[in-house]
N, C-alpha and C positions, 0 to 999 in steps of 0.2 A: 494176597488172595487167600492164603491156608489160614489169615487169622479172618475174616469176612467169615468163611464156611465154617471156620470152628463156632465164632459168634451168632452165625445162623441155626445151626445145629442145637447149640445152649439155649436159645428161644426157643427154638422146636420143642426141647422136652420140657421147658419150662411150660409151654405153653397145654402140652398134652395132658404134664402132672396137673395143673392146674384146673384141667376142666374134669380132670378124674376126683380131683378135692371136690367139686361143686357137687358131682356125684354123688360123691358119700356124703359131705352134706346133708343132703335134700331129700334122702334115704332116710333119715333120723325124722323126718317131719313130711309122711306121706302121706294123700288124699286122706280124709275121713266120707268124705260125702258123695254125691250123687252127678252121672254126668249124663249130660244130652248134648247131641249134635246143631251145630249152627253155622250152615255154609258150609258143611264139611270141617267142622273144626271142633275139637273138646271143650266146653265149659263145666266148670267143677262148681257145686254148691251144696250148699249144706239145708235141709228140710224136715223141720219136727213138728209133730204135734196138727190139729185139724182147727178146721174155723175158719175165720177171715184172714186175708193173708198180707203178713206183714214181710214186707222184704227191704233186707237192710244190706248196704253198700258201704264198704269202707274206702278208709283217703289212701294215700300215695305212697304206702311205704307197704304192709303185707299180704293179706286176703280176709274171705270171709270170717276166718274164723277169730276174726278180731271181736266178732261180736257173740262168742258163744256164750257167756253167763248172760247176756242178756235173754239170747233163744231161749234157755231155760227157764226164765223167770216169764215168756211172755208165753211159752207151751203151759206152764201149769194156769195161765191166767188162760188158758183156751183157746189160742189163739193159734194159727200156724204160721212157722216163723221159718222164712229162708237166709240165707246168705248168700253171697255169690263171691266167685273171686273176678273181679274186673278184667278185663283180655289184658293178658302179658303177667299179671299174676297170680301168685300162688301157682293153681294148677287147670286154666284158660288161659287157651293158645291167644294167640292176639292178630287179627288178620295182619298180612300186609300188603301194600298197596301200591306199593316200587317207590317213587321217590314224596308219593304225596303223603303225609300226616295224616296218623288216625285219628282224626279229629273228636271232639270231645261229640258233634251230632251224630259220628258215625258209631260212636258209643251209645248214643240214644236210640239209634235202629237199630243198634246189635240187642240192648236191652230188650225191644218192642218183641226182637225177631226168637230172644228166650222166654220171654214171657208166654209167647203160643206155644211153644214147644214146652212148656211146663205143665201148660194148662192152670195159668193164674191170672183169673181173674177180679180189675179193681183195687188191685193191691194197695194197703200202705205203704208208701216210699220213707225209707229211713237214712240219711245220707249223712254220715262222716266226715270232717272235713275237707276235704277237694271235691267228696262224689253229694255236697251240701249243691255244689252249682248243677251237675249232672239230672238229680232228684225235680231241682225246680225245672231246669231244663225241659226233662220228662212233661211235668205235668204242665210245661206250658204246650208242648206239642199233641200232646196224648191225653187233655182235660176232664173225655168222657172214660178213660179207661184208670182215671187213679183216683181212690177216695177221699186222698189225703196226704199232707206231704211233713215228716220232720226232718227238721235239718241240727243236727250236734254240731256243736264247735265247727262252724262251717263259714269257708269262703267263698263270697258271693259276688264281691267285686275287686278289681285291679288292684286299687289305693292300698297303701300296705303289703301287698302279695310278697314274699320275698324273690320272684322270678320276675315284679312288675316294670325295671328295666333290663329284663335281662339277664341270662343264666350261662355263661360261659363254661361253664362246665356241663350241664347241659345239650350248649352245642357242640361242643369235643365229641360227647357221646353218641350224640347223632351221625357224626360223621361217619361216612364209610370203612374207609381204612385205622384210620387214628381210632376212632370211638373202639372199635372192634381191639388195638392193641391193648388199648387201656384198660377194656375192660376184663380181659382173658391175663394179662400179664403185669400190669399196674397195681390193678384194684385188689387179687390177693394178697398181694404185698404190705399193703395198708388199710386191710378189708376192717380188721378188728376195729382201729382208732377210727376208722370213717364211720362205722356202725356205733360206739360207744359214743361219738361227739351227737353224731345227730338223734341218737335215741336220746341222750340226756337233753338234748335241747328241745326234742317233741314231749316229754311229759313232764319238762319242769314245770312247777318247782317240785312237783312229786319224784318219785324212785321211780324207778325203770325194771319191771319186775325181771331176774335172771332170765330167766324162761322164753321171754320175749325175745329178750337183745340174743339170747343163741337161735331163736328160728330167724330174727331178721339176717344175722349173720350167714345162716342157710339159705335162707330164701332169696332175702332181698338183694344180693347181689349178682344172682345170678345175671349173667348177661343179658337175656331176656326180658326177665323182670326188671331190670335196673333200665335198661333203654327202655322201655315202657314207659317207666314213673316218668324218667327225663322228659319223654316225649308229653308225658299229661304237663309238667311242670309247663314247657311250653305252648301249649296249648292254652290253658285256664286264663289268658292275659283276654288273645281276644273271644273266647268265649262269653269270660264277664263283659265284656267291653257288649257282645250281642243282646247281650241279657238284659243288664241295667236298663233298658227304657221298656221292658219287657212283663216285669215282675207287678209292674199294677194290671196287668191284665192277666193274674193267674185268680179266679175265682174259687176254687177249692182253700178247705180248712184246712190252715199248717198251724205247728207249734214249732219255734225255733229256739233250741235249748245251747247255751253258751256259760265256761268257765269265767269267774269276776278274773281267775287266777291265769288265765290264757295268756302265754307268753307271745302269742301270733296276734294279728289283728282282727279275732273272727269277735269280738264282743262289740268292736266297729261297726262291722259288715254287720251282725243282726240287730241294731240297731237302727241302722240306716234298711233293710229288710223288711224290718218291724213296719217300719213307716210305709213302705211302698207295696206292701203284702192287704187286702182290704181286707182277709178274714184271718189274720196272722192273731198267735197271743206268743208274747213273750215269758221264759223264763231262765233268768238268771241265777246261777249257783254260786253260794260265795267264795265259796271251799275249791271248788272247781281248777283244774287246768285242761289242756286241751284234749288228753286219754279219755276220756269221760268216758266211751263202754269200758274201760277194764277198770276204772277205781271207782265209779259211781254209776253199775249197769242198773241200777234201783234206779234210777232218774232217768233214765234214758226210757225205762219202762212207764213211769209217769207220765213224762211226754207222750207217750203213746195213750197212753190211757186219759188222757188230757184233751188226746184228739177225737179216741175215741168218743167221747161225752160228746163232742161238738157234732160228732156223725148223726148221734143217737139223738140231739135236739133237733139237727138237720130233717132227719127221717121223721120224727114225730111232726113237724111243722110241714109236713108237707102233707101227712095222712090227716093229720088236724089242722087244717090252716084255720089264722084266727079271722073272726069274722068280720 
């Protein structure tokens, strides 16, 4: 019995030091931006510069500010650029719902429901890959309120996904009690080499800039945000699964930009996107892996300005229609 309570005890502080590390942590890499309420809850996002408004979504590992050299390059092109951190990361809360999934649509009316509260309207949608299916998502629900949609290094369907039988770790994470051990008393135990294996495998064949891998370190494991990601991991299987008979009825102009050098399957997916998108234009980078805002935000801004043109023929052809 006295060894059970001593071994209960050693959890205990194990468990306390450890969410006090998550603390300081997370300290080191505090909000920059700007927040508004939704439901009663914090969403954090980043917003520069005036214009037409471009709002960019990252994938499944940090926050908005994965996309900051891009904001900058798309504020001096005049442009107003947001960010957001997706519910559960960086620094938005993430509803919960008791036993059901926050599903990837209930992401899309969380989206809708910041959008009003920003006061942004018509947006370009910019999506990352996992928030590539979110973006189209959007603008298959919300057609008259988005001007345009691009999708980076993005998964759009099942085939290839790496969760697309299934993510066992994953569901550990989800679970109630277990998920909750692992992730307060496991996870910093082996936080460093879980953060270094999967950052090295998200921007190969490229480096993994330091900078990055200590905020994912800070961020991304927290409890929170870590059960978040898991729960998008699963999610995205039957999301695509929604999607796919979907995508030829999205009428708005996208441009779908993907790495030749993408260790993930997303140069599949916008291929196969390409095809099913009726006003899609493709662009392939040869040099490319799947990081594309942080090693090639010039291109990511092209995309943008890619779409733009297409708006700006759009608009002309409708004041001028040909006779």
């Amino acid at each position: 019995m006295l060894i059970v309570i001593i071994a209960l005890v050693m959890l205990l502080v194990v468990y306390l030091y450890n969410r006090y590390s998550y603390k300081k942590r997370e300290s080191r890499f505090p909000p920059a931006g700007k927040f508004v309420r939704v439901n009663g809850l914090p969403v954090h996002y980043l917003d520069e510069g005036e214009g037409r408004p471009i709002v960019f979504l990252h994938g499944g590992v940090l926050r908005g500010d994965d996309f900051g050299k891009v904001m900058k390059l798309g504020t001096s092109k005049g442009y107003r650029t947001l960010a957001l951190d997706r519910p559960g990361y960086g620094y938005s809360q993430r509803p919960q719902s008791g036993r059901a999934p926050f599903a990837l649509m209930d992401q899309v009316q969380w989206l809708h429901l910041v959008f009003k509260e920003m006061g942004v309207e018509k947006p370009v949608l910019v999506g990352h890959s996992w928030s590539a299916l979110l973006v189209l998502t959007y603008a298959s629900l919300y057609p008259d309120q988005v001007a345009g949609v691009v999708t980076v290094a993005g998964g759009m369907y099942k085939e290839g996904y790496p969760a697309e039988k299934g993510d066992p770790l994953s569901r550990l994470v989800m679970m109630p009690v277990v998920g909750h051990v692992m992730m307060n008393i496991l996870f910093p135990l082996v936080g460093k080499i879980m953060v270094r294996s999967i950052m090295k495998a998200t921007f190969a064949p490229e480096p993994v800039p330091a900078d990055y891998e200590d905020e994912v370190y800070a961020l991304w494991l927290r409890p929170a945000q870590f059960r978040a990601n898991r729960e998008d991991v699963l999610q995205f299987v039957p999301a695509a699964e929604y999607m796919k008979q979907r995508y030829s009825q999205i009428q708005l102009p996208a441009v779908i930009l993907v790495g030749e050098r993408d260790p993930f399957p997303t140069r599949e997916h916008s291929f196969k996107l390409n095809r099913a998108l009726p006003h899609a234009e493709l662009k392939v980078l040869p040099t490319a892996a799947h990081m594309i805002p942080h090693h090639q935000p010039e291109e990511v801004m092209k995309a943008v300005d890619t779409l733009m043109e297409k708006l700006k023929k759009a608009e002309l052809a409708e004041i001028y229609p040909t006779p």
